[in-house]
NUTOR-383632 format. One record per residue (C-alpha): x, y, z. Coordinates in nm, 2 decimals. Each point is the difference from the previous one (the first is absolute). Example, Ala and Ser with C-alpha at 12.3 -4.5 7.8 and 13.67 -1.06 7.14 Angstrom:
BEGIN
<gutor <1.23; -0.45; 0.78>>
<gutor <0.14; 0.34; -0.07>>
END
This chain:
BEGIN
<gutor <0.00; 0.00; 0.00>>
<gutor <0.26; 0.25; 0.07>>
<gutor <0.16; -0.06; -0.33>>
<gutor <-0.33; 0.07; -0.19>>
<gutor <-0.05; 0.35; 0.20>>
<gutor <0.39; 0.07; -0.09>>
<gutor <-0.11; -0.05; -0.38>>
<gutor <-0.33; 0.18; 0.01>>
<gutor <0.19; 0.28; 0.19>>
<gutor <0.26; -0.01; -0.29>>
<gutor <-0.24; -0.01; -0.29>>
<gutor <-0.22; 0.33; 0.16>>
<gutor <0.31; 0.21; 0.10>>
<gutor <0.14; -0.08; -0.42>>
<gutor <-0.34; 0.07; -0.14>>
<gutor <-0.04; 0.35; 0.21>>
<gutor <0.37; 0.07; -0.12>>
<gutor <-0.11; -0.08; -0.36>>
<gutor <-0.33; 0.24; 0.07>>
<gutor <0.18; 0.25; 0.14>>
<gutor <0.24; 0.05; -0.30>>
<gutor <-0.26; -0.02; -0.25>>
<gutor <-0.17; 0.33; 0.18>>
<gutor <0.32; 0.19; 0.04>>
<gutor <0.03; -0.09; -0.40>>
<gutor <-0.33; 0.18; -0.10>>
<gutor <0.02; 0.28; 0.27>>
<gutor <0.38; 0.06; -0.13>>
<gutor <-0.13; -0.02; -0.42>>
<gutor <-0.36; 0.17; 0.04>>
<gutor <-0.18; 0.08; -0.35>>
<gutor <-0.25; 0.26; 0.04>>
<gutor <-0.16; 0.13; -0.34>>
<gutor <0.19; 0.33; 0.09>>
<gutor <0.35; -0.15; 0.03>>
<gutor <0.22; 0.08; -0.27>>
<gutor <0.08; -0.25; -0.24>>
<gutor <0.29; -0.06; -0.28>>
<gutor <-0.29; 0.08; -0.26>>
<gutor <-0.07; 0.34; 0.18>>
<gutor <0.39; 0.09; 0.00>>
<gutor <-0.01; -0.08; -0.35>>
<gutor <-0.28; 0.20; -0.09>>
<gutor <0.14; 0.30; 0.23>>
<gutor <0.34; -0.05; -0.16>>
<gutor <-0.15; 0.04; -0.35>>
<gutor <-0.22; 0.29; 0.09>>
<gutor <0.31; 0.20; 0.15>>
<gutor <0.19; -0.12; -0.37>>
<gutor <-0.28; 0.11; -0.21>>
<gutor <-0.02; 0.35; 0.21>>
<gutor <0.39; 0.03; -0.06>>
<gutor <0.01; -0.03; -0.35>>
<gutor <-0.30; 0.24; -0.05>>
<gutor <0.24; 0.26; 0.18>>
<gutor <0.26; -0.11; -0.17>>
<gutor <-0.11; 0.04; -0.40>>
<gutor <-0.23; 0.27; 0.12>>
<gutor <0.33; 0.20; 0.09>>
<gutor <0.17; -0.08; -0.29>>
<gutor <-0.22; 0.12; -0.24>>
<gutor <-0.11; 0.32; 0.24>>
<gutor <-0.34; -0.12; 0.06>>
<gutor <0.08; -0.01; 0.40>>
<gutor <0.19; 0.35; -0.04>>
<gutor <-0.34; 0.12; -0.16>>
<gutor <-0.24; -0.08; 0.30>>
<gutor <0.22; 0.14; 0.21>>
<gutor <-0.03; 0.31; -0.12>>
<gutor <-0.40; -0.02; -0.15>>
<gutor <-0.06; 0.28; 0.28>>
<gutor <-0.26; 0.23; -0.07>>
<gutor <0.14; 0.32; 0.18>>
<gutor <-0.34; 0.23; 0.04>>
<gutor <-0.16; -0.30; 0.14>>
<gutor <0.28; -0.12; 0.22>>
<gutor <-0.04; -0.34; -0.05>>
<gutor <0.04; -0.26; -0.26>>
<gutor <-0.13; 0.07; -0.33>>
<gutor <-0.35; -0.17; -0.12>>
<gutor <-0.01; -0.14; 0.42>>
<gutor <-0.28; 0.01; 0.29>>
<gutor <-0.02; 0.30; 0.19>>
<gutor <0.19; -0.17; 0.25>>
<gutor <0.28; 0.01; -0.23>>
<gutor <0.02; -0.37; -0.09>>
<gutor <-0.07; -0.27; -0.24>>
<gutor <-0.24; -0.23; 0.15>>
<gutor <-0.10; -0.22; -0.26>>
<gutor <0.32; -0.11; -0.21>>
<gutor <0.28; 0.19; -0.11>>
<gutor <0.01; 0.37; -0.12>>
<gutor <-0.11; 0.09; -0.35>>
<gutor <0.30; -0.06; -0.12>>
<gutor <0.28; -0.22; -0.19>>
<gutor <0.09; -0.08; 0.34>>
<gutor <-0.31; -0.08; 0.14>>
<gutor <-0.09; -0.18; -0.35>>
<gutor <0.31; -0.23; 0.10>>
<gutor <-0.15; -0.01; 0.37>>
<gutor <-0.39; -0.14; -0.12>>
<gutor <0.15; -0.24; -0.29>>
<gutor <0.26; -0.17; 0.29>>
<gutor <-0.25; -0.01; 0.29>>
<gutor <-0.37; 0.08; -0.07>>
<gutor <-0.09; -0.32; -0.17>>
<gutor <0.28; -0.22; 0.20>>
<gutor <-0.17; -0.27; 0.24>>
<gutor <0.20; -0.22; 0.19>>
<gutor <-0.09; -0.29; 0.18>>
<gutor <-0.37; 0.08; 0.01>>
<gutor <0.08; 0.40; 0.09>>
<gutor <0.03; 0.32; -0.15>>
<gutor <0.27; 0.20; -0.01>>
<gutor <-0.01; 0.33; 0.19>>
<gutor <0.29; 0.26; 0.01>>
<gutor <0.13; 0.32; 0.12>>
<gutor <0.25; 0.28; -0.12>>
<gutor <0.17; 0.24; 0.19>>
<gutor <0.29; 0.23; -0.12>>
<gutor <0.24; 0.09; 0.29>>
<gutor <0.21; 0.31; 0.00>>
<gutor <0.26; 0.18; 0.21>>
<gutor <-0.02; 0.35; 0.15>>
<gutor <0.23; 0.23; 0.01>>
<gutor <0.06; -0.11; 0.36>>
<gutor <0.06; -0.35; -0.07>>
<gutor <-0.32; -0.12; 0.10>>
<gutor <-0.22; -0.22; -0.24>>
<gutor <-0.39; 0.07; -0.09>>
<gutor <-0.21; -0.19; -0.17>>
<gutor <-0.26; 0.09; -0.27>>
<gutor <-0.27; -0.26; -0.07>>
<gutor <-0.06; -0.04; -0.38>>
<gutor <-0.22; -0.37; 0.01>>
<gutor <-0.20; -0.10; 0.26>>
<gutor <-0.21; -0.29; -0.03>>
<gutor <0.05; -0.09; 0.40>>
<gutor <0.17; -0.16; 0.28>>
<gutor <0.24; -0.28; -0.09>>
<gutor <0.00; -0.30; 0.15>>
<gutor <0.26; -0.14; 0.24>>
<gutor <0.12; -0.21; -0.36>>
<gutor <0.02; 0.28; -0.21>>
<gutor <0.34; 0.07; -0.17>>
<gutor <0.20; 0.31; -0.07>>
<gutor <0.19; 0.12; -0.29>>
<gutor <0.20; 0.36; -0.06>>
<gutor <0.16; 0.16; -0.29>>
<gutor <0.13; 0.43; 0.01>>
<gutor <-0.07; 0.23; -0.25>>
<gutor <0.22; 0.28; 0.07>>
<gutor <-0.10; 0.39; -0.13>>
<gutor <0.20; 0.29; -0.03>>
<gutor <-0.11; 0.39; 0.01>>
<gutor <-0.21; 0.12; -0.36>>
<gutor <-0.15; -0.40; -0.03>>
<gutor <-0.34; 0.09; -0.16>>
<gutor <-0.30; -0.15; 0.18>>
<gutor <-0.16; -0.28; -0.24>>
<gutor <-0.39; 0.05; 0.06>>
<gutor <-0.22; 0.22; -0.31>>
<gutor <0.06; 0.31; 0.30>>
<gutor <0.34; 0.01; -0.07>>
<gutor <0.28; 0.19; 0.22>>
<gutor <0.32; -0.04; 0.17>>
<gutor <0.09; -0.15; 0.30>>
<gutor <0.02; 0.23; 0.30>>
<gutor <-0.37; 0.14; -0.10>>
<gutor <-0.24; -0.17; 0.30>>
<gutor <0.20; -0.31; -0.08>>
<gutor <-0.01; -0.27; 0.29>>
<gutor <0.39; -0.06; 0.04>>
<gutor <0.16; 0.33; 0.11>>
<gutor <0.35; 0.05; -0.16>>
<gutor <0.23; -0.25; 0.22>>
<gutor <0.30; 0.22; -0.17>>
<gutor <-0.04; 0.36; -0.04>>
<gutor <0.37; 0.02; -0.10>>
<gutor <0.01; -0.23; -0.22>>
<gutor <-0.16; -0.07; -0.35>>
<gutor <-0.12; -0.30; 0.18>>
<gutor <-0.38; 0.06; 0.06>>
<gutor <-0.08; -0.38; 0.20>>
<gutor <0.05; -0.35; 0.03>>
<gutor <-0.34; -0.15; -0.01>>
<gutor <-0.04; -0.39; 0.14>>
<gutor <-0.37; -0.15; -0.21>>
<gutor <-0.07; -0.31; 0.25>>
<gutor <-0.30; -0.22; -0.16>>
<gutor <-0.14; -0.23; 0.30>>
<gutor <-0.16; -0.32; -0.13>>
<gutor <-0.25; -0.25; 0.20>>
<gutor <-0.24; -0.28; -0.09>>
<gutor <-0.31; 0.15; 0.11>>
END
């Protein structure tokens, strides 16, 4: 009898042993529908490409340079934009903003749309960096993706919307270098998410 309870005792402290280590398993490799996954890092990796090589043969052919400076001076905001200032539903009425729709209006991945934002940063004269919102379509999510490219514009560049003018007139980005023929170094961030 005492050889049976040594064996029963042995078989029940292996099987809790066995137990035990399957539930440290799952609570160490939990899948919720919210964790990320390789297909997610793949899709966020290809949105963050995509939005690079918009900025990238946008600023070649001086598309990007263009929005930058489609600024409507008597209006003090973007030319053709909101009240507010912005573009709310796709890119401005531009080349630019042509590129913009055509890249990521239509794009669905994985069952979502594609929502984005673009901001152009800029330095004051102090050092300090502003930021003027040209797109708006909402807050990214924690997966969104970042890409950059600068546009840089010197004193007498011409504004680019039907108003015409210089820069310096009511222009958003103060002149970073009054001494110099350098005007500013402006920073076009486009923030992509899978809405």
């Amino acid at each position: 009898m005492g050889r049976a309870q040594a064996h029963t005792l042995e078989a029940f402290t292996a099987a809790l042993l066995v137990v035990s280590a399957v539930v440290f398993a799952l609570q160490a490799t939990a899948v919720t529908p919210l964790t990320a996954s390789t297909s997610n890092q793949h899709i966020e990796n290809q949105e963050e490409a995509t939005a690079d090589g918009l900025l990238s043969a946008t600023a070649a052919d001086g598309r990007l340079r263009e929005a930058v400076l489609y600024w409507n001076a008597t209006g003090e905001r973007f030319a053709g934009s909101s009240d507010e200032g912005i573009y709310a539903n796709g890119g401005p009425p531009n080349a630019f903003g042509d590129a913009l729709n055509e890249t990521f209006g239509n794009l669905t991945t994985g069952g979502g749309r594609i929502a984005y934002d673009v901001f152009v940063v800029y330095r004051l004269p102090s050092g300090e960096t502003r930021r003027q919102t040209m797109v708006y379509m909402g807050s990214p999510s924690d997966n969104a993706v970042v890409a950059t490219r600068t546009v840089t514009l010197f004193d007498g560049d011409e504004f680019t919307a039907p108003s015409g003018g210089a820069v310096g007139q009511s222009f958003y980005a103060p002149d970073a270098a009054p001494n110099a023929t350098l005007y500013n170094v402006m920073e076009v961030r486009i923030v992509v998410w899978k809405m």
